[in-house]
N, CA, C and O atoms as a GROMACS GRO file, in nm:
protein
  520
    1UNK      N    1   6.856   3.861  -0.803
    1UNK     CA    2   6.791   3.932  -0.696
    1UNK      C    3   6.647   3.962  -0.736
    1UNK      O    4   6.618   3.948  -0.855
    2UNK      N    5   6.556   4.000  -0.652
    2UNK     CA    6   6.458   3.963  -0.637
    2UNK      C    7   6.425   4.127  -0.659
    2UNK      O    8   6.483   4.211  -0.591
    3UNK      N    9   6.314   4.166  -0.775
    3UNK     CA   10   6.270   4.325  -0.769
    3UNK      C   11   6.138   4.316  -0.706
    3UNK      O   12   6.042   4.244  -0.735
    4UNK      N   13   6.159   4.448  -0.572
    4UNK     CA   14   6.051   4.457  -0.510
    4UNK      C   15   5.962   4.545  -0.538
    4UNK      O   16   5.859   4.565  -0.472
    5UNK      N   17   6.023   4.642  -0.705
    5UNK     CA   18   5.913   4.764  -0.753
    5UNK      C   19   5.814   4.707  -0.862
    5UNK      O   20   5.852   4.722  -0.978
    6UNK      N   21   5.670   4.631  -0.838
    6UNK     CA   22   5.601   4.576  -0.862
    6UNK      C   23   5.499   4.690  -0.942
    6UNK      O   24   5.462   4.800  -0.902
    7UNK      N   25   5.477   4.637  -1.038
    7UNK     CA   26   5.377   4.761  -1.185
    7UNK      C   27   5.261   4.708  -1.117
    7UNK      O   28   5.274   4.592  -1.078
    8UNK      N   29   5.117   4.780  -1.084
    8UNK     CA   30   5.018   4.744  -1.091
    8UNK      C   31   4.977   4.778  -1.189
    8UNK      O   32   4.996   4.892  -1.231
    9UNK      N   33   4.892   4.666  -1.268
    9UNK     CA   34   4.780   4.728  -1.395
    9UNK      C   35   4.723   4.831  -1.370
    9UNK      O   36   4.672   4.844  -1.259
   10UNK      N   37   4.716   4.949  -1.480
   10UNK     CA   38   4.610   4.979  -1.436
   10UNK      C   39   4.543   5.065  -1.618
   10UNK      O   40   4.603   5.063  -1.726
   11UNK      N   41   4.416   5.124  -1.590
   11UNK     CA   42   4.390   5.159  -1.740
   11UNK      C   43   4.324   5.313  -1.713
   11UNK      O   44   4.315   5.383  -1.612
   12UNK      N   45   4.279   5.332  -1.873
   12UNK     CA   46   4.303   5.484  -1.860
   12UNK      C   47   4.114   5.500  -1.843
   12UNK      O   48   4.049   5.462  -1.941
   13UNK      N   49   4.032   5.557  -1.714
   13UNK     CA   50   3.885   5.527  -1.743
   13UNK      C   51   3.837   5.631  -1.889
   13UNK      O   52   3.750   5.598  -1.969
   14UNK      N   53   3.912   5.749  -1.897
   14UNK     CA   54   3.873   5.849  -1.993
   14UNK      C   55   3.816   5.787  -2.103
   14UNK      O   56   3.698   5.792  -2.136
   15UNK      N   57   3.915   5.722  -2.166
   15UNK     CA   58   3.921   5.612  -2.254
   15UNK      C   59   3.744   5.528  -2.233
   15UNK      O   60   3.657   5.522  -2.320
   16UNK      N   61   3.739   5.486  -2.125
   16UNK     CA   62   3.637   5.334  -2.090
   16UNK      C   63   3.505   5.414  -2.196
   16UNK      O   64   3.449   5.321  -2.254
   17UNK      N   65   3.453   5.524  -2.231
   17UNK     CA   66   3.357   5.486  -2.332
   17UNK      C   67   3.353   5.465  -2.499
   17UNK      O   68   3.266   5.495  -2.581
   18UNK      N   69   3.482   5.402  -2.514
   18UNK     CA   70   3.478   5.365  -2.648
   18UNK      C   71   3.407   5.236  -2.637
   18UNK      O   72   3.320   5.219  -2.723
   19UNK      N   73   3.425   5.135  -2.544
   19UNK     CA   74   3.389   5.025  -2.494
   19UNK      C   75   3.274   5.021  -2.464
   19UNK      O   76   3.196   4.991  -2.555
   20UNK      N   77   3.212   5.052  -2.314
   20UNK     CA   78   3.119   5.080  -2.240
   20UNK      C   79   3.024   5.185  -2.307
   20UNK      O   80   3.056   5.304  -2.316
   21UNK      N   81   2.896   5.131  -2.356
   21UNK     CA   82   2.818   5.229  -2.361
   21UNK      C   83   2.693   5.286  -2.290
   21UNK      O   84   2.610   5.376  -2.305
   22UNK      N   85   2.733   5.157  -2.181
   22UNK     CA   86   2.620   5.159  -2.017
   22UNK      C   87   2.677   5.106  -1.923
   22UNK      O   88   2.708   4.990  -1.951
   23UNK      N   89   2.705   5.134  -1.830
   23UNK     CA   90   2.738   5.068  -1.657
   23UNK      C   91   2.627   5.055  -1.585
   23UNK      O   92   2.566   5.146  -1.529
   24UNK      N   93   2.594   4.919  -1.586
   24UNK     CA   94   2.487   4.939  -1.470
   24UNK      C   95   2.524   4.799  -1.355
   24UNK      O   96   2.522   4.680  -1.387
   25UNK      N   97   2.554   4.853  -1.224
   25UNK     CA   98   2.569   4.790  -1.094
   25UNK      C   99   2.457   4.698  -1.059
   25UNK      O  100   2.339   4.734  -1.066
   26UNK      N  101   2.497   4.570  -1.017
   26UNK     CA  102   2.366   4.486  -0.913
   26UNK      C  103   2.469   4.415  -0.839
   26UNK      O  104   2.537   4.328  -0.893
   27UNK      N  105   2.481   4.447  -0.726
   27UNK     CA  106   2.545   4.411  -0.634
   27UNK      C  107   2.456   4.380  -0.511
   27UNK      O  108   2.467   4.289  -0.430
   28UNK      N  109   2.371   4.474  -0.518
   28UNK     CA  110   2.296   4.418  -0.357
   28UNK      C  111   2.196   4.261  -0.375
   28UNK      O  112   2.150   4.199  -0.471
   29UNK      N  113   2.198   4.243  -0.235
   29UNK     CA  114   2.169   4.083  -0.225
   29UNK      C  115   2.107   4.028  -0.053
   29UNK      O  116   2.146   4.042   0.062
   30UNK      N  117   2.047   3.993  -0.090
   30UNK     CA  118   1.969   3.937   0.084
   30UNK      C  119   2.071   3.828   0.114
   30UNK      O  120   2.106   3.731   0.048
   31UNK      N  121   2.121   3.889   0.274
   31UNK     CA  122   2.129   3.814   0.358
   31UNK      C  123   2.100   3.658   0.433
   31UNK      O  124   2.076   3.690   0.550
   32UNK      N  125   2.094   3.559   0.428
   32UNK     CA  126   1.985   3.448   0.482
   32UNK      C  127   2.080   3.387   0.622
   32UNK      O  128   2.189   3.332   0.610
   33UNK      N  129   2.038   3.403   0.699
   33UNK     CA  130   2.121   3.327   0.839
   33UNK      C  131   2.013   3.198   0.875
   33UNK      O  132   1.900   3.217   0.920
   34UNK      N  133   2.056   3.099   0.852
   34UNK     CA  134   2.007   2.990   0.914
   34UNK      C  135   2.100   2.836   0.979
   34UNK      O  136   2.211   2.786   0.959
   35UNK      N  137   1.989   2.805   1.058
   35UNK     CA  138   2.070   2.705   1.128
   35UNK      C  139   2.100   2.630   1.003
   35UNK      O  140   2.073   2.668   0.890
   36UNK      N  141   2.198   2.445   1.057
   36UNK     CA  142   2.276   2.364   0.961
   36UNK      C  143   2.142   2.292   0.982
   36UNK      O  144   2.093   2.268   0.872
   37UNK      N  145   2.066   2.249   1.082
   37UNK     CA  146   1.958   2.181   1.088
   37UNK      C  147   1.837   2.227   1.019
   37UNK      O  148   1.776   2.160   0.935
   38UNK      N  149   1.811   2.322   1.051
   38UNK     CA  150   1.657   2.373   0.930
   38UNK      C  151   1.714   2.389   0.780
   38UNK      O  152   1.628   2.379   0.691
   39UNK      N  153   1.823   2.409   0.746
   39UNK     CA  154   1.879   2.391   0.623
   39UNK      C  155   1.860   2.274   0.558
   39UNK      O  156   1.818   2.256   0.444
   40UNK      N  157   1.900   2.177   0.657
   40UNK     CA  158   1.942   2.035   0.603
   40UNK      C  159   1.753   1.921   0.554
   40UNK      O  160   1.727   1.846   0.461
   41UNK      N  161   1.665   1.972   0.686
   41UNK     CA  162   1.544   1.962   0.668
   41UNK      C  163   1.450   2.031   0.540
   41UNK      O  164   1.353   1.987   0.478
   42UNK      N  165   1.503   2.122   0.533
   42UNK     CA  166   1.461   2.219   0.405
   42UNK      C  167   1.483   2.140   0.270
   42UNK      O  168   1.391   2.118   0.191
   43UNK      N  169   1.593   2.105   0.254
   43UNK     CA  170   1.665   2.081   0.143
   43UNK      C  171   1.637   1.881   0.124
   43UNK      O  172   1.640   1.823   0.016
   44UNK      N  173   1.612   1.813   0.261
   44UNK     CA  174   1.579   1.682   0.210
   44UNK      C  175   1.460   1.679   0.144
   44UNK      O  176   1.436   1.616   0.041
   45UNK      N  177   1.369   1.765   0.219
   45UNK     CA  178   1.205   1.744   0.169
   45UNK      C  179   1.226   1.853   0.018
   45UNK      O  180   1.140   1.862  -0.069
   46UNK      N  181   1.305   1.898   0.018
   46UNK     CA  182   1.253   1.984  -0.143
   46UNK      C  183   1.371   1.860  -0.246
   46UNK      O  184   1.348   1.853  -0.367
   47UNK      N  185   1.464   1.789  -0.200
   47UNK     CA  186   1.547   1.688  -0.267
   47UNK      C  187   1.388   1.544  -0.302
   47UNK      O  188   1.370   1.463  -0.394
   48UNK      N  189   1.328   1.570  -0.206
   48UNK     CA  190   1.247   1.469  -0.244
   48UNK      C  191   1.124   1.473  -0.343
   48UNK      O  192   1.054   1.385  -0.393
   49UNK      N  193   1.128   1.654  -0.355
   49UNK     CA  194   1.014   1.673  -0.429
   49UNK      C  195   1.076   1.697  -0.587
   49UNK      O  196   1.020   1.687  -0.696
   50UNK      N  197   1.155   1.718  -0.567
   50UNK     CA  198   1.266   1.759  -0.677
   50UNK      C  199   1.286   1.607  -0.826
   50UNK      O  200   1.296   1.626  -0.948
   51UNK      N  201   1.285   1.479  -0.757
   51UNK     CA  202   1.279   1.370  -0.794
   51UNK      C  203   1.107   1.351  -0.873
   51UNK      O  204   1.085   1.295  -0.980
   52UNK      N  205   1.022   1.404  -0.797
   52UNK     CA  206   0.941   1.353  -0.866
   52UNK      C  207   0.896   1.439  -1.004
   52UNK      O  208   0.788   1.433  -1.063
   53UNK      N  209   1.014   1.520  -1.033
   53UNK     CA  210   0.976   1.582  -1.172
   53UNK      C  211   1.070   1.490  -1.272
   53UNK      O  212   1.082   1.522  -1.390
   54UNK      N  213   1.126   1.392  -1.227
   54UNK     CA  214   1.170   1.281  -1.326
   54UNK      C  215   1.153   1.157  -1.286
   54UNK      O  216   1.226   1.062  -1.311
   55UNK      N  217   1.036   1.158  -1.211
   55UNK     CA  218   0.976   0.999  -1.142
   55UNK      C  219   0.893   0.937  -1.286
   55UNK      O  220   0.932   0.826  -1.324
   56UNK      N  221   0.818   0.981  -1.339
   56UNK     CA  222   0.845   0.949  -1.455
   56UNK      C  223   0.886   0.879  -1.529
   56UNK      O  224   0.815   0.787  -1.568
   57UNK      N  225   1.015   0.897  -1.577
   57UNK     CA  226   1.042   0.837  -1.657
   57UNK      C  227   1.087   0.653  -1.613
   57UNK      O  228   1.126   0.566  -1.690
   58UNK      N  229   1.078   0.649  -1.563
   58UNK     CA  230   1.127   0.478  -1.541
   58UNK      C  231   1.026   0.384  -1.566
   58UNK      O  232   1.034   0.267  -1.603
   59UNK      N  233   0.883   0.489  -1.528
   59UNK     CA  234   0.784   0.366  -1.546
   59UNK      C  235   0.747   0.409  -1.701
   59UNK      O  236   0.653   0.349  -1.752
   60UNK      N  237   0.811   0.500  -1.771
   60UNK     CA  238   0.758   0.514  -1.876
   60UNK      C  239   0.853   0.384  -1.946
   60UNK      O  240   0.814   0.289  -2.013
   61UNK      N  241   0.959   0.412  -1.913
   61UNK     CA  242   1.073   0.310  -2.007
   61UNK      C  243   0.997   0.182  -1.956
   61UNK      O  244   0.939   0.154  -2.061
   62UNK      N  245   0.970   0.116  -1.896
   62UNK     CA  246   0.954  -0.021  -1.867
   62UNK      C  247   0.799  -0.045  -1.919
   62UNK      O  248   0.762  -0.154  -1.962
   63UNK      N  249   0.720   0.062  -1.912
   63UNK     CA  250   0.559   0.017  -1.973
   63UNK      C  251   0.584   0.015  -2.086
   63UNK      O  252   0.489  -0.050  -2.131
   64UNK      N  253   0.700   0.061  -2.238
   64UNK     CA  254   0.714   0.059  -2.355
   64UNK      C  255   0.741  -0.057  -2.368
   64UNK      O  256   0.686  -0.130  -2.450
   65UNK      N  257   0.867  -0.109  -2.257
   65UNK     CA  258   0.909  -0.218  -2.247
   65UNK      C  259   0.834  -0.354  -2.246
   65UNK      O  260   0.889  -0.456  -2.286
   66UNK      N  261   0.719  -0.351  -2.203
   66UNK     CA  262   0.641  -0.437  -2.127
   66UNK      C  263   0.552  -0.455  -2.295
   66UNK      O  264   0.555  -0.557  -2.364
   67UNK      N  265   0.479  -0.328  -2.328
   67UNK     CA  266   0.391  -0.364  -2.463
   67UNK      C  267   0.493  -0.372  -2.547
   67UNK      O  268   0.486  -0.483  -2.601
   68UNK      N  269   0.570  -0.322  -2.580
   68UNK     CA  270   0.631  -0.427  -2.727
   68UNK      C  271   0.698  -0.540  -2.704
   68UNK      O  272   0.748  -0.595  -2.802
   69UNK      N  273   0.715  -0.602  -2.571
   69UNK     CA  274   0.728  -0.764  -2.546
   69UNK      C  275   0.620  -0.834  -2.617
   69UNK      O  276   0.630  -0.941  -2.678
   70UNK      N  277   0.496  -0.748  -2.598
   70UNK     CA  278   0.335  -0.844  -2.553
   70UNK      C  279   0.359  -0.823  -2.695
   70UNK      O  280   0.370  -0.930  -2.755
   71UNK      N  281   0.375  -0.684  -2.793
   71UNK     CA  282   0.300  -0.652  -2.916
   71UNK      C  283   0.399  -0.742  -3.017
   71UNK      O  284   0.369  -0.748  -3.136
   72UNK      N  285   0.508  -0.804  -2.972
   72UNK     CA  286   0.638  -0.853  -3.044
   72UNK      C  287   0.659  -0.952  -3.046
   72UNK      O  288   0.683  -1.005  -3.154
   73UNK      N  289   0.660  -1.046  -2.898
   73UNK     CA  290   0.754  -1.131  -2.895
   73UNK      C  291   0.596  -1.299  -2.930
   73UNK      O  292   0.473  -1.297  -2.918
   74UNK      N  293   0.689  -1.408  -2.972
   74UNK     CA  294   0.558  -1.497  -2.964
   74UNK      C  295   0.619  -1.600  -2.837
   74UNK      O  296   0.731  -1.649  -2.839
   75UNK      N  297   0.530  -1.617  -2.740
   75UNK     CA  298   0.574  -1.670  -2.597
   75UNK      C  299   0.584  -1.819  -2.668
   75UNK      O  300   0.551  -1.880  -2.770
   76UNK      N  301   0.649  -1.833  -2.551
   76UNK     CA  302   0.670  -1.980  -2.575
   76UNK      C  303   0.690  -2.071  -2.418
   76UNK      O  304   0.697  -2.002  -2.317
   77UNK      N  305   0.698  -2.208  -2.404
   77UNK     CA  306   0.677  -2.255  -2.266
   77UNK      C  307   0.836  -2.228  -2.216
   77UNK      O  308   0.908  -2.263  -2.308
   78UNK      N  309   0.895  -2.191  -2.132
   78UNK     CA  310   1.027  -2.167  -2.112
   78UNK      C  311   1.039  -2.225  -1.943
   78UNK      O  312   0.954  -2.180  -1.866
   79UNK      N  313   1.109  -2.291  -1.905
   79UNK     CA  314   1.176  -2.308  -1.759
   79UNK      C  315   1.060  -2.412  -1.712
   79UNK      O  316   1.124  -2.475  -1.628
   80UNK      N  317   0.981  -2.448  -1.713
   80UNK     CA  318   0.866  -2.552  -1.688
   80UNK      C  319   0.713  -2.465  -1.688
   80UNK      O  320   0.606  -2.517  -1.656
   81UNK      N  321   0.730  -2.306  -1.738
   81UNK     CA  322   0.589  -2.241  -1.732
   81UNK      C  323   0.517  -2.229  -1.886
   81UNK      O  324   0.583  -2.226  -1.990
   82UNK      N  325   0.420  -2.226  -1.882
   82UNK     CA  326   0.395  -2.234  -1.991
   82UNK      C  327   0.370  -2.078  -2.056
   82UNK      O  328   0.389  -1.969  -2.002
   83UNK      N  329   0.309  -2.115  -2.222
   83UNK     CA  330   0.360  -1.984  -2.254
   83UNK      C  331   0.232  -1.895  -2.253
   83UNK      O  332   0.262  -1.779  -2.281
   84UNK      N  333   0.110  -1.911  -2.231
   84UNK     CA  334   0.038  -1.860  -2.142
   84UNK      C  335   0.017  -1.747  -2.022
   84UNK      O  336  -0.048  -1.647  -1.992
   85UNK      N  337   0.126  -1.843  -1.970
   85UNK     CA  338   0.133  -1.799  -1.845
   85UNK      C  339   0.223  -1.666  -1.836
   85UNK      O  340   0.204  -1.573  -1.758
   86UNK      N  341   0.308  -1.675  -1.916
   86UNK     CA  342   0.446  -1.604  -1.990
   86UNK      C  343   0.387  -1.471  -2.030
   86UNK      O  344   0.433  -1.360  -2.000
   87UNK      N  345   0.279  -1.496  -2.102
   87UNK     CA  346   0.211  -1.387  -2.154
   87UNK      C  347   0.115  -1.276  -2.079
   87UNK      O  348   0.091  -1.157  -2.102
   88UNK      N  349   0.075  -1.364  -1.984
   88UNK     CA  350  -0.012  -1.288  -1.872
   88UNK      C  351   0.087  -1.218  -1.781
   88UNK      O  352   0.067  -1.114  -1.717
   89UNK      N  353   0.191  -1.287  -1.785
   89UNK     CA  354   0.292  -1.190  -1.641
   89UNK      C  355   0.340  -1.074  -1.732
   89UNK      O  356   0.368  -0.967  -1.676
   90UNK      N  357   0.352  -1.083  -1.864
   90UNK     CA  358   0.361  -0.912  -1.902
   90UNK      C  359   0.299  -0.823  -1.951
   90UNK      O  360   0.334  -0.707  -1.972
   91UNK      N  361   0.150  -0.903  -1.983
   91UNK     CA  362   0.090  -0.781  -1.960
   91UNK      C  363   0.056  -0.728  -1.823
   91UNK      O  364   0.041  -0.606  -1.813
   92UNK      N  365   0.041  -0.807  -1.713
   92UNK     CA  366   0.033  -0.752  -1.575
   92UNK      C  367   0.104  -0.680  -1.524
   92UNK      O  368   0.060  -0.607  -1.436
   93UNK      N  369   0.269  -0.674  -1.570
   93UNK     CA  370   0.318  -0.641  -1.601
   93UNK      C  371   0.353  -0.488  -1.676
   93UNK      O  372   0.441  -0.416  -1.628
   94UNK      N  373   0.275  -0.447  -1.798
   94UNK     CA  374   0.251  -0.362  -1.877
   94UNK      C  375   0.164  -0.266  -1.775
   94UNK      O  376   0.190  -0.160  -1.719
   95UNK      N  377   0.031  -0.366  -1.777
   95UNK     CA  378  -0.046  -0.252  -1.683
   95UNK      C  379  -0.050  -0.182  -1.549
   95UNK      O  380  -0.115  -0.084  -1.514
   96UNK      N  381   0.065  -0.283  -1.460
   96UNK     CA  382   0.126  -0.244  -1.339
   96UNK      C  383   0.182  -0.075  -1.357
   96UNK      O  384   0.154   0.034  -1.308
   97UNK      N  385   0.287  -0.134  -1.468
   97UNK     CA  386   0.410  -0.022  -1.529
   97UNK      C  387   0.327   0.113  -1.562
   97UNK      O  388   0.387   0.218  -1.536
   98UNK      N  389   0.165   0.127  -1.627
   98UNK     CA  390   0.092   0.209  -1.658
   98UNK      C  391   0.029   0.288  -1.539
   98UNK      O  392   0.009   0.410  -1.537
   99UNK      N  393   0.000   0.199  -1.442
   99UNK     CA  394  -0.064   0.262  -1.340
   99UNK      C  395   0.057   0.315  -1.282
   99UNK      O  396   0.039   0.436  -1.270
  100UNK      N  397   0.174   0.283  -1.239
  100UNK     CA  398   0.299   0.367  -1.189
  100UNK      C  399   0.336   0.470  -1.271
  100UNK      O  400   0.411   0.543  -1.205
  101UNK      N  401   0.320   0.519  -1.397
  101UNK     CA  402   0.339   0.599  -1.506
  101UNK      C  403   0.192   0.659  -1.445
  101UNK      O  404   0.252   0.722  -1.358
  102UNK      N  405   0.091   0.682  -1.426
  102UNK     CA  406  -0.030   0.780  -1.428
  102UNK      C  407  -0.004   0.814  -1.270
  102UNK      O  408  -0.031   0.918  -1.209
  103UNK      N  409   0.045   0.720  -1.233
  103UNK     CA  410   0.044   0.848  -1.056
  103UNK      C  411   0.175   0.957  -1.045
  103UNK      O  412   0.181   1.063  -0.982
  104UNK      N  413   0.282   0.888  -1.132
  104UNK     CA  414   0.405   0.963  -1.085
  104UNK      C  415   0.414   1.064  -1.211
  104UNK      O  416   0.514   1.136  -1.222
  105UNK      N  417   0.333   1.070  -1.286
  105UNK     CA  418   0.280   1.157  -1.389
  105UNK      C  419   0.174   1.305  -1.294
  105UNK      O  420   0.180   1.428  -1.297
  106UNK      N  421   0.098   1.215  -1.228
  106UNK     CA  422  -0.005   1.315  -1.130
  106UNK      C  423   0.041   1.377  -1.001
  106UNK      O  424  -0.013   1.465  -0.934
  107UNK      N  425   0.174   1.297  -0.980
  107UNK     CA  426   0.275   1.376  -0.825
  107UNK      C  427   0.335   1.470  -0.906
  107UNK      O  428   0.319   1.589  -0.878
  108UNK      N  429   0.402   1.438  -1.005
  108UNK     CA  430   0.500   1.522  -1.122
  108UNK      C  431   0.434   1.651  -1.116
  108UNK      O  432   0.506   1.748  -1.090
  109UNK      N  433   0.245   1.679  -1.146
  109UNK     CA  434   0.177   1.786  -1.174
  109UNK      C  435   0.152   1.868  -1.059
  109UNK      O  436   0.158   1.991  -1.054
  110UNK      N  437   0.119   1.772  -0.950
  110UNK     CA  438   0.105   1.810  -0.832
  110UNK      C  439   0.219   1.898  -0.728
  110UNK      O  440   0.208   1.992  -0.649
  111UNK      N  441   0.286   1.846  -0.755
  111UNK     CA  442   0.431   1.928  -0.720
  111UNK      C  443   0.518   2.005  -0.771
  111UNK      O  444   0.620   2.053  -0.722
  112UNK      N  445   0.460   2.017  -0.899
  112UNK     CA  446   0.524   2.136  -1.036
  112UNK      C  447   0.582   2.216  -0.930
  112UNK      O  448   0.700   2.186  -0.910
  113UNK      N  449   0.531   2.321  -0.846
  113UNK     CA  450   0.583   2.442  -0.853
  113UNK      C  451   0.650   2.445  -0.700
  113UNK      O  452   0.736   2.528  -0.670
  114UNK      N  453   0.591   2.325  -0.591
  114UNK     CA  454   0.686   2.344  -0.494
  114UNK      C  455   0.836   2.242  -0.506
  114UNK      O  456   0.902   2.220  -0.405
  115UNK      N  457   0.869   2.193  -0.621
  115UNK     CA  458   0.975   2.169  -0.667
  115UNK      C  459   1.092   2.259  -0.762
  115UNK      O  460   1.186   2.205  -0.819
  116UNK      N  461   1.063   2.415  -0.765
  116UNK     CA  462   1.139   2.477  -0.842
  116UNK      C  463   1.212   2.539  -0.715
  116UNK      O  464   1.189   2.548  -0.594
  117UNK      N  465   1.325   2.582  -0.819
  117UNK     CA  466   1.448   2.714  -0.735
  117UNK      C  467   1.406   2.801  -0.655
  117UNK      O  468   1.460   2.842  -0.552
  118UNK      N  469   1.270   2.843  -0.720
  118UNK     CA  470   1.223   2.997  -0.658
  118UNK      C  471   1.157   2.928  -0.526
  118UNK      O  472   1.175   3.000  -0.428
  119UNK      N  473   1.083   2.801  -0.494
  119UNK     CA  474   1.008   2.750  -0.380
  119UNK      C  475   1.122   2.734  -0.281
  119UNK      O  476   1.103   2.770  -0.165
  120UNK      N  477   1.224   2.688  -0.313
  120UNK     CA  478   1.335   2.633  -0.238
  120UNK      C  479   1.388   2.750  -0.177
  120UNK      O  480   1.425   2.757  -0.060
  121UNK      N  481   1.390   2.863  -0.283
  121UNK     CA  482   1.455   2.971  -0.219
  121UNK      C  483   1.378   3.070  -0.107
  121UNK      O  484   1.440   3.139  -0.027
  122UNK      N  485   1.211   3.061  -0.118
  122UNK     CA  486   1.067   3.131  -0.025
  122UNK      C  487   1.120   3.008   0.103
  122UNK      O  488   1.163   3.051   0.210
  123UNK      N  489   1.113   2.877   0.081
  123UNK     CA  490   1.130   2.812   0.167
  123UNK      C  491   1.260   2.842   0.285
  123UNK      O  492   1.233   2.855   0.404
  124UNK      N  493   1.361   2.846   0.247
  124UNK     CA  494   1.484   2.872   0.319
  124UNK      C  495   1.463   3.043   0.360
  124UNK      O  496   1.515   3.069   0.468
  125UNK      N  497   1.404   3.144   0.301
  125UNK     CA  498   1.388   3.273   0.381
  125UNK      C  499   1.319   3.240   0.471
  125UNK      O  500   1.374   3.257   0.580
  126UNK      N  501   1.178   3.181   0.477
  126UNK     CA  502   1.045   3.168   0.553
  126UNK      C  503   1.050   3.127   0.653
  126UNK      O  504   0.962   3.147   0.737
  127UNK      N  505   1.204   3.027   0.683
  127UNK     CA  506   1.239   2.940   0.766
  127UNK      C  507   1.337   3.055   0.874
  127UNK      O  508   1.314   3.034   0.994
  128UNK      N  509   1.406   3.133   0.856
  128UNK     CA  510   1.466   3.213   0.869
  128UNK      C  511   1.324   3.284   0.947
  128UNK      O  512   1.332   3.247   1.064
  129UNK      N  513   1.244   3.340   0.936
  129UNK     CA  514   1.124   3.409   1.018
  129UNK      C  515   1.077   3.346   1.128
  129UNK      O  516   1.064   3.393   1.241
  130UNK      N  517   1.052   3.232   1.087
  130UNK     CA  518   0.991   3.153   1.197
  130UNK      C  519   1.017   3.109   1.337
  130UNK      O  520   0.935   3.039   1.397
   0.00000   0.00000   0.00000
């Protein structure tokens, strides 16, 4: 059979300052009511700014990539091109990869701060006013 006289825990507070030698409450918290649409707009354009604090790195990996081909490898004529030619497509190559590394380096700086938590979070209240 089934007992329906159920113990709740409970403890002694008298006791609680052997433990506790400060209580301090933060419970209060803002409200935000917004539509699913200004949400969703909010959050693509800060998803997009969000990326370019690791846009970065790809052209960094492939411009390393590109000079220690050039600084390493000794070309040779391969597939009917010659090795010349071999050699010019990576450094064009290299310096392509450099100029994509100095802009997404300069969006990266440029967008520092409307890509953090705290922008995202001014953004979604502000939207809420408007």
């Amino acid at each position: 059979m089934e007992n329906n006289d159920q113990q709740v825990a409970s403890f002694d507070t008298e006791n609680e300052s052997r433990f506790i030698s400060e209580r301090r409450s933060n419970v209060k918290s803002d409200l935000i009511e917004i539509t699913e649409d200004k949400l969703e707009n909010i959050l693509l354009k800060h998803l997009k700014r969000m990326g370019t604090r690791k846009g970065w790195l790809a052209p960094l990996g492939l411009c390393i990539s590109f000079i220690l081909a050039n600084v390493s490898a000794t070309f040779s004529a391969k597939f009917g091109i010659p090795a010349s030619t071999w050699e010019a497509v990576f450094i064009l190559a290299a310096i392509g990869s450099s100029i994509w590394l100095l802009v997404s380096i300069v969006s990266m700086c440029a967008n520092w701060k409307e890509s953090s938590t705290d922008s995202l979070i001014s953004k979604i209240k502000a939207s809420d006013e408007g």
